[in-house]
N, C-alpha and C positions, 0 to 999 in steps of 0.2 A: 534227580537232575532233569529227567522227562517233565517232570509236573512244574519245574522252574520255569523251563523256560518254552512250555504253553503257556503259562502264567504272563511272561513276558512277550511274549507274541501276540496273547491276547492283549494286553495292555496297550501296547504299542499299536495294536489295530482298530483299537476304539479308541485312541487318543485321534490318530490319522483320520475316525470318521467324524469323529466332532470337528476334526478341523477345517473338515470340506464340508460339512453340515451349517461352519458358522462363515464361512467363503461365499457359499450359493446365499445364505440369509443374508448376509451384509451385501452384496451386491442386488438382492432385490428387495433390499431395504425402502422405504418409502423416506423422502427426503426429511430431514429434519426440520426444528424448526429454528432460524436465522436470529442469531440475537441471544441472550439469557440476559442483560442487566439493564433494571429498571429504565426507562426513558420516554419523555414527554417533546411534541413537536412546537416550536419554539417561531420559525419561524418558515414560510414555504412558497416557492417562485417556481412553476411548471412543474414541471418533473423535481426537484430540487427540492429539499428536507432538510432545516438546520436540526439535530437532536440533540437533546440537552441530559446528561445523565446527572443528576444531583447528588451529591456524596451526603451519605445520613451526618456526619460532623465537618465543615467545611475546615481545613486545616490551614489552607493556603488561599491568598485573594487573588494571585493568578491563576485565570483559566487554562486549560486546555485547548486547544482550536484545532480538529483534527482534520487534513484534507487527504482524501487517499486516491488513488489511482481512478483513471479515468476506463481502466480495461475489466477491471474486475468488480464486484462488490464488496462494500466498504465491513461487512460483519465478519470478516478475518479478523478484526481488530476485538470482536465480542465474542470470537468460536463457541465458545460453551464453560460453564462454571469450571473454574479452576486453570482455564487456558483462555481468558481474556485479556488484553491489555488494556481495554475502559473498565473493568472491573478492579482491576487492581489500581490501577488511577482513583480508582470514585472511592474506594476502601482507604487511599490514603488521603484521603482529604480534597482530594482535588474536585475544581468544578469542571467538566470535559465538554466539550460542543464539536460534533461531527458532522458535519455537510458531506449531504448523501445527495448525489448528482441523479440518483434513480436513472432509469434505463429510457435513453434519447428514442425517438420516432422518426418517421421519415421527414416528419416535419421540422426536426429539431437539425437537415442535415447542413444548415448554412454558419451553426453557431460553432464557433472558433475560437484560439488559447485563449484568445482577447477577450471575447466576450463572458466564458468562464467566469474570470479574473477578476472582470471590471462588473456585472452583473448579478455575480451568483458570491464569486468566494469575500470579495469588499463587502457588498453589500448584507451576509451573511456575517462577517468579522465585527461589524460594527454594528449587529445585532444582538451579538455575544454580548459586545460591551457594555450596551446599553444592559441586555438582561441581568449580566452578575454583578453590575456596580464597578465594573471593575478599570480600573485606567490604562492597562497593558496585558498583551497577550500571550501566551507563548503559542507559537504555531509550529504545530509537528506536520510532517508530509513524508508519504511514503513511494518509493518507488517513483513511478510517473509525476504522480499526484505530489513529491517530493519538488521534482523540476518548477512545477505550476506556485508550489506553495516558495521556493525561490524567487522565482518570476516576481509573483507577489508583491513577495517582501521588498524588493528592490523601487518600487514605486508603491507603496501603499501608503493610504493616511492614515491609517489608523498604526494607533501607536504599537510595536512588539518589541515584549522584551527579550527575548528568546526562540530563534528558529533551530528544531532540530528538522535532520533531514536524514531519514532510513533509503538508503541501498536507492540512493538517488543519481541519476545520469546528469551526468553535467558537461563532461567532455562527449560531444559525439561523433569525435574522431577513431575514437577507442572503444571498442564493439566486437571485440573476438566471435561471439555467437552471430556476429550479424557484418562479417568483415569485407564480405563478396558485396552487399546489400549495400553499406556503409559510402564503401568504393564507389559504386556504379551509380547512389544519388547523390556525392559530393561533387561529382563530374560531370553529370550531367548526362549520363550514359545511361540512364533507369529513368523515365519519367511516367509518373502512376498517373498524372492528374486525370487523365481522359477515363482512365475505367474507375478511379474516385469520383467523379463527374454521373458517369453514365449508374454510381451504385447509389450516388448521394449519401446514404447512411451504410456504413462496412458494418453487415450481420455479426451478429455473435459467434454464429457456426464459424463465419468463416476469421474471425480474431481467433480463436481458439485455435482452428486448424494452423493460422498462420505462426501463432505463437510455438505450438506444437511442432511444423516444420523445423522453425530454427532455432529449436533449444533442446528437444527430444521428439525428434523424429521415429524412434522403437520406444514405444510410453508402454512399457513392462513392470518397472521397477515396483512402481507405488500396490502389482497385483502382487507382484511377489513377497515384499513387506508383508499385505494382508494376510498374505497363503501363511508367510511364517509364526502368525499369530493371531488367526483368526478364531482362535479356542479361548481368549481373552476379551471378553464383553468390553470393559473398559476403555481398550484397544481400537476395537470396530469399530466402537461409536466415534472414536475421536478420528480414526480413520475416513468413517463414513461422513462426518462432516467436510473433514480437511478436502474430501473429495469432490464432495459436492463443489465445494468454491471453487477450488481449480478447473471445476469444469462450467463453470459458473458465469463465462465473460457474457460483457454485455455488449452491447451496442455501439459503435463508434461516428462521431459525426465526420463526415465527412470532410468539411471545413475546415475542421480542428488537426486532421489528421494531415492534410495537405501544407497545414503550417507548421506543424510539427515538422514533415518531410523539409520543406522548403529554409526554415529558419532554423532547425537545429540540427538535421541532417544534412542540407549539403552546404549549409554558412557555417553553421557551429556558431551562431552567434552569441551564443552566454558566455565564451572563451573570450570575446575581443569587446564583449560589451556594445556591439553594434542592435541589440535586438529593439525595437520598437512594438510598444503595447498601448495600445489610444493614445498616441500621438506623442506619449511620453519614452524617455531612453529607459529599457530594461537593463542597469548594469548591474552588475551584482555588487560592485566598490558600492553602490550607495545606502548597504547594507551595513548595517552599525549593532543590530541585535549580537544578544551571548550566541554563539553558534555551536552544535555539538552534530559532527558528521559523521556517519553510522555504514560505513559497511564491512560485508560476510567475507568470512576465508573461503575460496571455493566458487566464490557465486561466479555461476557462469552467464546468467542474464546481465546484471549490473557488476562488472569487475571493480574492485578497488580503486585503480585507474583513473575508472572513469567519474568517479564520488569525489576521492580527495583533492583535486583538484579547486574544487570550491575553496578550499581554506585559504590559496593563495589573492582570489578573485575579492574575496569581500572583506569591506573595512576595518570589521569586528578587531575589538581590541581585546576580548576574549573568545578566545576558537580554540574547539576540540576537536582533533578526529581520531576514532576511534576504531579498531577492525577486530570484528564479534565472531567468533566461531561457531558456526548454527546455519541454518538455510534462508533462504530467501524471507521468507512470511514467520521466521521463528523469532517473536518477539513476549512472550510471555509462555509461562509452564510451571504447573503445578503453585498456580498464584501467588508467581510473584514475577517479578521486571527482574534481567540482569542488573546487577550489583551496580555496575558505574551507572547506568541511566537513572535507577533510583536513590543513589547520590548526588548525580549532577544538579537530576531535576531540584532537590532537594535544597541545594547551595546558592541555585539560581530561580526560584520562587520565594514571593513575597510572602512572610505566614500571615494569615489569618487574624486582623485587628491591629494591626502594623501601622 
C-alpha cells in the first residue's frame, strides 16, 4: 500500500512538473510563424496586399474574396495546418483572394470606411475577377471587416454572387459589452474626436487595451486553459498561436474610426439605410446577392441581435441565418468547415466548367 501510493504521488508530481515546465516554455515561446498555405501576391496598394491562394484542382469557378477586420490580423483565417479556413477552402476546390489591409502609419491616419471600400476592397475585388476569369464573387467578411464587406456590397460594381457575413455588427444600437459606450455616442454625451484628432492614428497598445477593457477586463482565462494542458504539445502550439493573434491588433486610422463612431454609432445608419459612401446611398435593400449570416451562441462582442438583423434589411431573395455554437474566431478545426457552411457554399457556387 506504502509503495502504491509513492508510486502515485510520484506520478502525480512529475506530471504537475511537466506541466509548469511546458506553461513557462509556451509562454516564452518565440512567436510563430503567420500563415501555413501556399499564397502568391496578386495585386498591392500601400500597405494593402490582395493574396491569392490557388487550389491544386479548381472545383468551383466562383471565387472566394475574403475581407477581414480592420482591428486584428487577417492570418486567423490560416492559423496553422489542420485549423485553417483558406486551407480547407483551397483543398476543396476553391479559388480564395484575401485583402490584407497590412498595418496603417501615422501617415495613413486620414483614410476612412470610404476610402477602404472605394480604393482598396473595389479596386481589389475586381482584380480578383480579372485574375480567375471569373464573372461573380462570393465575398465573405468577418467581424468588422463583415460590416465593410456589407457596406460594400450595397453599392459595388462588381458583380457578387454571394455575401456571407461571420459574427458581423449591423445593428449598433445593440451592444451589451459596450452598452454605457453605445448610450453616451448615440447622444451625443461621449465625443472622442478631439483625442482621435490629437492621436490621429489609435495605437495597437492601446486597441488592444480598449478591447480588453470592454469585453475582459480580468484576461485570466486563456492562462488557465494553458495551465490545464500545457503537458500537451499539440495543444500549446495551437494555443500559442491563437495567442499571439489576440494579442496581435493593429493599428487603427483614425479617420475610419471616427466614421465608424459618428455613422454607425450614434446614426446607426445601416438600420435606416441613410448611410452615404462617395456620394452614393449605402443601403443594404440594394443588396440582391445569396446571403448566409453567421453568428455565435454566447458571443459577447458581436450578440445575435446585433447580426440578424441584416436578413430583414437586404433584398436577397435567398437569405440564411444561421447561429453556430463555438466562439468568436472558431471557424475551422481539425480541417474541416462546419457542416452548413460547407454545404451552403456548396449549393451556391458555380462548379468548375459550368
Amino acid at each position: 500500500m506504502g509503495d502504491n501510493s509513492s508510486s502515485s504521488n510520484g506520478f502525480w508530481s512529475e506530471k504537475e512538473q511537466e506541466r509548469w515546465r511546458g506553461f513557462f516554455r509556451t509562454l516564452s515561446a518565440a512567436q510563430p510563424d503567420q500563415g501555413c498555405t501556399y499564397r502568391r501576391a496578386v495585386w498591392k496598394k500601400n500597405k494593402a496586399v490582395l493574396w491569392h491562394y490557388p487550389p491544386a484542382e479548381r472545383k468551383y469557378s466562383t471565387p472566394m474574396f475574403l475581407i477581414y477586420s480592420l482591428i486584428n490580423q487577417p492570418y486567423i483565417l490560416d492559423l496553422a495546418p489542420n485549423e485553417s479556413m483558406i486551407e480547407v477552402l483551397v483543398n476543396k476546390g476553391y479559388d480564395v483572394y484575401l485583402i490584407d489591409f497590412g498595418a496603417p502609419g501615422y501617415e495613413d491616419k486620414d483614410l476612412t470606411i470610404t476610402d477602404y471600400i472605394r480604393d482598396y476592397i473595389a479596386k481589389a475585388a475586381a482584380r480578383a475577377l480579372r485574375h480567375s476569369g471569373a464573372s461573380e464573387l462570393t465575398v465573405m467578411g468577418f467581424c468588422l471587416g463583415g460590416t465593410i464587406a456589407a457596406i460594400y456590397a450595397s453599392i459595388s460594381e462588381e458583380p457578387i454572387k454571394n455575401l456571407v457575413l461571420f459574427v458581423t455588427p449591423i445593428d449598433f444600437s445593440i451592444l451589451p459589452a459596450y452598452d454605457e459606450w453605445i448610450e453616451a455616442v448615440s447622444t451625443g454625451r461621449a465625443d472622442f474626436d478631439a483625442v482621435i484628432d490629437a492621436l490621429g492614428i489609435i495605437p495597437a497598445p492601446l486597441m488592444e487595451a480598449g478591447m480588453r477593457l470592454l469585453t475582459s477586463p480580468i484576461y485570466l482565462s486563456h492562462y488557465l486553459s494553458l495551465l490545464n494542458r500545457s503537458y500537451d504539445e499539440k495543444y500549446t502550439e495551437k494555443w500559442l498561436r491563437f495567442n499571439t493573434w489576440t494579442s496581435g491588433h493593429i493599428p487603427f486610422s483614425g479617420a475610419a474610426l471616427k466614421q465608424i463612431f459618428h455613422e454607425l454609432g450614434r446614426r446607426n445608419s445601416l438600420m435606416d439605410g441613410s448611410l452615404i459612401i462617395d456620394g452614393r446611398k449605402a443601403d443594404l435593400a440594394n443588396i440582391q446577392a445569396n446571403l448566409l449570416a453567421v453568428a455565435t451562441a454566447g458571443d459577447r462582442l458581436v450578440p445575435r441581435e446585433q447580426v440578424e438583423p441584416v436578413i430583414g434589411l437586404v433584398s436577397s431573395r435567398d437569405r440564411t441565418f444561421h447561429l453556430q455554437h463555438g466562439g468568436h474566431a472558431n471557424l475551422a478545426s481539425g480541417g474541416q468547415l462546419p457542416p452548413y457552411l460547407t454545404d451552403w457554399l456548396h449549393e451556391h457556387s458555380e462548379p468548375s466548367g459550368s
